[in-house]
C-alpha positions in Angstrom: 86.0 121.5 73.8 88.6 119.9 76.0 86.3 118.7 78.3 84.6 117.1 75.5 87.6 115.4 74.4 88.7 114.4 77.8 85.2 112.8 78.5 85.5 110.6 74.6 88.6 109.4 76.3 87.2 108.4 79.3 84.5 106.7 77.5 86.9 104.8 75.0 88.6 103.7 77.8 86.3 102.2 80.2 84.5 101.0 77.1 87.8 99.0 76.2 88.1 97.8 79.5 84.6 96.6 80.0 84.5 95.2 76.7 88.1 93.2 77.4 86.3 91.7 80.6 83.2 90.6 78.9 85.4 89.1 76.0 87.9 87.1 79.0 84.9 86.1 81.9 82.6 85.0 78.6 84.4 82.4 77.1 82.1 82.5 73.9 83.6 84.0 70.9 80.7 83.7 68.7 79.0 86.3 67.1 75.5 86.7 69.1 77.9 86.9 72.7 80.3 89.4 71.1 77.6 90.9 69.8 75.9 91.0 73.2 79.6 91.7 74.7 79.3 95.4 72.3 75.9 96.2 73.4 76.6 95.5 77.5 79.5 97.9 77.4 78.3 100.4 75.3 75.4 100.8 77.8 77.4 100.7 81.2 79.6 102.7 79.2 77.2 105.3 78.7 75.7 105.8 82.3 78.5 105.1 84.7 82.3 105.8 82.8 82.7 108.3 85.5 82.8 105.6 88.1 85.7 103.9 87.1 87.6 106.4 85.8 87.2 109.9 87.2 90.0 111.8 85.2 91.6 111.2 81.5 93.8 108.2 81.5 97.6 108.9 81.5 101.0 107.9 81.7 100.8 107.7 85.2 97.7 105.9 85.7 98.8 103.7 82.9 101.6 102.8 84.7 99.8 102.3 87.7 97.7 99.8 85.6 100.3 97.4 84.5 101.9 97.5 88.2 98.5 96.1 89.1 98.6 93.5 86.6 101.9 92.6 88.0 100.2 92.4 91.2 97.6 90.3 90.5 99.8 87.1 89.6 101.4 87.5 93.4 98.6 87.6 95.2 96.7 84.5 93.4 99.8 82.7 94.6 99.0 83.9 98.2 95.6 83.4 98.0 96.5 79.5 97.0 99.0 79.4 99.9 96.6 80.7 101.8 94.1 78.0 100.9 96.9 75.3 101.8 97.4 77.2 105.0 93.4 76.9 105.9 93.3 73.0 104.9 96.3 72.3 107.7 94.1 73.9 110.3 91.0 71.5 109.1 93.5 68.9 109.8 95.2 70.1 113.0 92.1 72.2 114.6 94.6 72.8 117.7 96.3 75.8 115.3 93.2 77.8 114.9 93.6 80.7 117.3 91.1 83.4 115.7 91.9 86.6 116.6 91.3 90.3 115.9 94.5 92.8 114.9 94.4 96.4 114.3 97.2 97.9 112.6 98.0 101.4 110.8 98.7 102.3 107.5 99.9 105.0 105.8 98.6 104.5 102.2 96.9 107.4 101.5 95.0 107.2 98.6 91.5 105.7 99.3 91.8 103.2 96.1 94.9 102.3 97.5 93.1 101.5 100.9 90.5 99.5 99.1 92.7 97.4 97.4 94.8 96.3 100.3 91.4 95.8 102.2 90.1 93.7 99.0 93.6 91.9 99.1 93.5 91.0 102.3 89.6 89.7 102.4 90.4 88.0 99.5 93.7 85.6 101.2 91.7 82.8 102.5 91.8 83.0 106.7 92.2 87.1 106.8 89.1 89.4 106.5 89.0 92.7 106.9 86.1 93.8 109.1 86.8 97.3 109.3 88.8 100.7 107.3 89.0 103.4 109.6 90.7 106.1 108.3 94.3 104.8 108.2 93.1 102.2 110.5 92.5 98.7 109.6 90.6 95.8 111.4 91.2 92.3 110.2 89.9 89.0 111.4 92.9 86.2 111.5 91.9 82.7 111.8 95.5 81.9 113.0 98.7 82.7 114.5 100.7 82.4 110.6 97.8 84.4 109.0 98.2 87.6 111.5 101.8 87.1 111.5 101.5 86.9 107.7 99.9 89.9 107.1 101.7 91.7 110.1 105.0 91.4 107.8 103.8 93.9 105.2 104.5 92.6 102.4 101.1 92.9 100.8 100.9 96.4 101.9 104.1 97.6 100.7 102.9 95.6 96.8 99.9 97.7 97.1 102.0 101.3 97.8 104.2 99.9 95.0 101.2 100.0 92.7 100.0 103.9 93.6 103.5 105.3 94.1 102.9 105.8 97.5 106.2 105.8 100.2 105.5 104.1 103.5 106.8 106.3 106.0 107.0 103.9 109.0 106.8 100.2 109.8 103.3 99.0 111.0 102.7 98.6 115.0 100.4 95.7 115.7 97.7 96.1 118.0 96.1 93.0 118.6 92.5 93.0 120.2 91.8 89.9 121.0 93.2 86.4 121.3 
């Protein structure tokens, strides 16, 4: 019976979610797309709740939720400084020095991993190429943007988020200049 009830959950949940996206990325409020907006998540609902969230939602993941949502605002503000960052090298050309740098982290969750991956690929002039293990591979188009994400300041937002302690300071290995 309690898996029962812990699978309604799960399905209320990601139902509310997807349902709170549809409602948001829409933009029409009238009754056909809500409508529409019901029947969407209902279905995905049905066939993949399992995917997005694999245990019963609780205080913990809650608050790992709304630390994400605090997250979110900081790293559309790097993504635009990121974007200024990439217009001054279409001006001054002479500053793009693309380069590959492999670095260590000690997240250890794998959603942890993907999101700092995500977050990275998602900063304008950084793309991850590569997760292995703890072992990152990201292509910089620039001295700032290597040194940017060298600093750690993005990973140390996304350990915020999942609770997770770094236990030492990155070591930069760049491969290639």
């Amino acid at each position: 019976m309690t898996y029962r009830r812990s699978d309604n959950l799960r399905q209320l949940a990601v139902f509310l979610i997807l349902f709170t996206f549809w409602l948001v990325f829409s933009g029409h409020y009238d009754p056909l797309h809500i409508g529409l907006g019901l029947v969407c998540a209902a279905v995905v609902t049905r066939f993949s709740y399992d995917l997005l969230l694999k245990d019963v939602p609780s205080p913990r993941s809650l608050i790992k939720g709304w630390r994400f949502l605090l997250y979110v605002p900081w790293l559309l503000y790097q993504v635009v400084m990121a974007n200024f960052h990439v217009v001054s090298l279409i001006i001054r050309p002479s500053q793009i020095r693309p380069r590959i740098v492999r670095f260590k982290t000690t997240l250890t969750s794998d959603l942890a991993k993907v999101v700092l991956g995500n977050s990275i690929t998602l900063t304008p002039g950084t793309l991850t190429m590569n997760i292995d293990e703890g072992e990152f591979y990201v292509h910089a188009v620039s001295d700032k943007a290597a040194t940017d994400l060298l600093a750690g300041d993005m990973e140390r937002r996304v350990a915020r988020i999942f609770g997770e302690q770094l236990l030492t300071t990155k070591q930069p290995d760049e491969l290639k200049k």
